[in-house]
N, C-alpha and C positions, 0 to 999 in steps of 0.2 A: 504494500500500500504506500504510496507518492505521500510524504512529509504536505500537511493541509498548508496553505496560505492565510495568513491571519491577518484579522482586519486594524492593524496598529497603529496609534494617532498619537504621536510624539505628545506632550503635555511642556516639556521643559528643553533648552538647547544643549544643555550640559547632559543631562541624562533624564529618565523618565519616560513612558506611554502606558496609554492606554488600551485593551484589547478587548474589540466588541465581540459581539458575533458569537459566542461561544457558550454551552453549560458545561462547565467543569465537572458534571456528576458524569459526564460522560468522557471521562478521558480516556483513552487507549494509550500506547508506547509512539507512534506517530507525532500525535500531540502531543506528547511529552516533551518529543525534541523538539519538535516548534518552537513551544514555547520554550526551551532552553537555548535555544540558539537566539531569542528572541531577547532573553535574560542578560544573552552573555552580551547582546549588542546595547540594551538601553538600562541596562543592571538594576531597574526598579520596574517593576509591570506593575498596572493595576485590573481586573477587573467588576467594572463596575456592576452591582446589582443581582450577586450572584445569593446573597442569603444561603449560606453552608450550615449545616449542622455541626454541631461539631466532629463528629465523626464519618461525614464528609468532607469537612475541612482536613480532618487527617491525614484520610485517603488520599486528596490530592495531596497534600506535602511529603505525602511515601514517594511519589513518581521522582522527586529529586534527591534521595536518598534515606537513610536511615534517619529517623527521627531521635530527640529527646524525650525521654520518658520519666526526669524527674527535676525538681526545679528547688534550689535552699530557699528560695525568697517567694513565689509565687504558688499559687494553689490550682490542680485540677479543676476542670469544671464538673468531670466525673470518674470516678473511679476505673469503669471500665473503658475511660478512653484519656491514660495520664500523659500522652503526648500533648494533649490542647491544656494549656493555659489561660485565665481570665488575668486583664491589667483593669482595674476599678479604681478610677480618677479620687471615688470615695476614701478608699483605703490602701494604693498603693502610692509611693513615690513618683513623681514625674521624674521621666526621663528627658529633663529641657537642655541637656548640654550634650553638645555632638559628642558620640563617639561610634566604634565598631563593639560588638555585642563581644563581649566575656575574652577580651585579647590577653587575658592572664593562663586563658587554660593551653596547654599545650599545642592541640589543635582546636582553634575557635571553628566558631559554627561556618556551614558553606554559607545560609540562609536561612531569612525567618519570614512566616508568611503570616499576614493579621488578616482580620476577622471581624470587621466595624459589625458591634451587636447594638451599640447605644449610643448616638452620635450628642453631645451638645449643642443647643439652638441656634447659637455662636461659637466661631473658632476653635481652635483642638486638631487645626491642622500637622502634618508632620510634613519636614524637611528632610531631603536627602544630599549627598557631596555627591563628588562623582572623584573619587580618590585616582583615576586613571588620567582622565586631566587635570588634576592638580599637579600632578612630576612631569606630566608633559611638559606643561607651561612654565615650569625651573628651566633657568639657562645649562647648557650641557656640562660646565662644569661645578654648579651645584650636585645636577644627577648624578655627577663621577663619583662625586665626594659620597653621598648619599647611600649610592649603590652599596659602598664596602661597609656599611653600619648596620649594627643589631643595637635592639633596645631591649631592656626590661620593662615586661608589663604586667603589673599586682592587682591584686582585689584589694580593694576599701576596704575597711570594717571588718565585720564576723560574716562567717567564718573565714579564719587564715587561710591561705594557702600560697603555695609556692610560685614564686614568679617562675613567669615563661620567657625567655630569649628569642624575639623574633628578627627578623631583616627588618631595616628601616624600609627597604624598598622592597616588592614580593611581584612575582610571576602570577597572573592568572592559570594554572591550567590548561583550561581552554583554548582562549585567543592568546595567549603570548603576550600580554599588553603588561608594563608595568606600570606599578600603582605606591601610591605614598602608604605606608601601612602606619602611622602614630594614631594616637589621641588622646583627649584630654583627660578622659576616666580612667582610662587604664595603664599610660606609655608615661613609667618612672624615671626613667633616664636612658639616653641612649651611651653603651658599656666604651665604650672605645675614647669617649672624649671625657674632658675633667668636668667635675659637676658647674660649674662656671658657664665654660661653653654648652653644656648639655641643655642647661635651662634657658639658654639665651637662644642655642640652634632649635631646642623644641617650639618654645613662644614664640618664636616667627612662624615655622610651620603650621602651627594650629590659627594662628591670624590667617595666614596665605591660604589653608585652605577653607576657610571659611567665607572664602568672599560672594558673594552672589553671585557670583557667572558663574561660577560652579555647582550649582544648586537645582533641585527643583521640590516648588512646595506642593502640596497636595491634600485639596479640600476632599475631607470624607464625607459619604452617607451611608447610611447602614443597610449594610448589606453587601458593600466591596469586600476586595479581597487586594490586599498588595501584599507582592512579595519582594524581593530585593536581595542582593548577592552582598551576603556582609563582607567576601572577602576585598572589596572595592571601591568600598561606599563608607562614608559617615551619614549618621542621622540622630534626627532628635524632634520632639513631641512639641509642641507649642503651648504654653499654663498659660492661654489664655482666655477659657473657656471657667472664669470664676463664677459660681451658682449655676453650672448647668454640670449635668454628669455624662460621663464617657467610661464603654468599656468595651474594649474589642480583647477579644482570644485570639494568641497566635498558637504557633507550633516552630519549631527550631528544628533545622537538618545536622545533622553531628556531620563537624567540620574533617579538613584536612592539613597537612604538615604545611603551612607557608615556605613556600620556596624562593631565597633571595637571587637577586639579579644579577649579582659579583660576590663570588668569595670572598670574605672578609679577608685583607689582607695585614688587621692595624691589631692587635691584643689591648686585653681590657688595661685601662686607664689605672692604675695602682694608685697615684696618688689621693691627697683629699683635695686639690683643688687650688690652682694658682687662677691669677689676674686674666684672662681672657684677653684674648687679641683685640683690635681695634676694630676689625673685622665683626668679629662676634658684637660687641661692644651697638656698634651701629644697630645689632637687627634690631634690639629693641624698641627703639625709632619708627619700626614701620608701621 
């Protein structure tokens, strides 16, 4: 069977669409790669108006891989389906500052797909980066520099765990495209430079990619579905939807190893930290 033609309406220039035409109750392996190839091109899909069950909702997030089946912070919507979680504006944390989903765990997730159940009357939009053109648009010998760096990225709070060493900069997979892997939640320092430069080279990065041409925002109604490739993307939730409530369910694809774009060629940073270059110095400035 010939891979289907999807009917896809760009939403944003940096990355983002829309995909009509379709009931996801009915997917087959065909339409699986559609829409994966569709993924790998605008790395946030949404479609609109699909109203999933939660154990529909599931099902489709099998077609992209193995799912999550257990969460420290969030609660099942039902026992016999612990892949789907609920986010309830009433009683969870907002997720309002950019980052990539859980970059502390060894392999973070490929992807996570939400499930607008309850929208607010006003606002409660979410924002996406598009981390593929952000290293693009670094001059080439930023990327060189770039290329040869790992960071540490830790969990907050409770419970502990161990950081993970990822590439500053990581390979898709798929398309080959390389992409800024930091953020703000989770990327403690990058290991190779002294903590000086480390906080001066991250605070620019996280500025730089946050700028609006990189972005695309996205009003919900209840009953979409977007999904989006955490290995690529930043995003984050918009608080400002105060006196209305919001809960959409996602599901999470258990991720893969990030694979950096140049062998690291620098060893970690031993010391505790001298005076930063002028260089450094400057990015604060931007």
């Amino acid at each position: 069977m010939a891979i289907p033609t999807l009917d896809i309406r760009p939403v944003g220039g940096a990355l983002g669409a829309e995909v009509h035409g379709l009931d996801l109750r009915k997917m087959d392996d065909d339409l699986g790669r559609a829409i994966t190839a569709a993924l790998d091109e605008h790395l946030v899909l949404f479609f609109p108006g699909q109203r999933l069950s939660p154990r529909e909702h599931r099902d489709f997030g099998r077609h992209f891989g193995e799912l999550e089946t257990g969460h420290n912070f969030l609660q099942s919507v039902d026992e016999a389906i612990p892949e789907v979680v609920a986010l309830d504006s009433d009683t969870d944390p907002a997720a309002d500052v950019f980052h990539t989903d859980v970059t502390f765990r060894p392999s973070p997730p490929i992807a996570s797909i939400l499930n607008m159940i309850e929208c607010a009357p006003k606002g409660g939009d979410t924002i996406w980066v598009n981390l593929q053109a952000v290293f693009e648009s670094l001059s080439p010998p930023m990327q060189a520099m770039l290329e040869g760096l790992t960071a540490l990225h830790t969990q907050k709070g409770a419970p502990p765990a161990k950081p993970s060493e990822h590439p500053v900069v990581r390979v898709h997979p798929n398309t080959g495209r390389k992409s800024l892997y930091v953020n703000r939640i989770f990327t403690d320092r990058i290991v190779q430079l002294s903590p000086t430069e480390s906080k001066a080279m991250l605070g620019y990065l996280f500025r730089f990619a946050e700028q609006p041409q990189f972005s695309c925002r996205y009003r919900w109604s209840e009953g979409d579905l977007g999904v989006w490739d955490n290995r690529a993307t930043l995003h984050a939730a918009v608080s400002d939807y105060v006196g209305g409530h919001r809960v959409i369910q996602r599901v999470t694809v258990l991720g893969d190893n990030p694979v950096a774009a140049a062998e690291c060629p620098w060893p970690a940073h031993a010391g505790t930290g001298k005076r930063a270059s002028d260089f450094f110095d400057l990015l604060y400035d931007f």
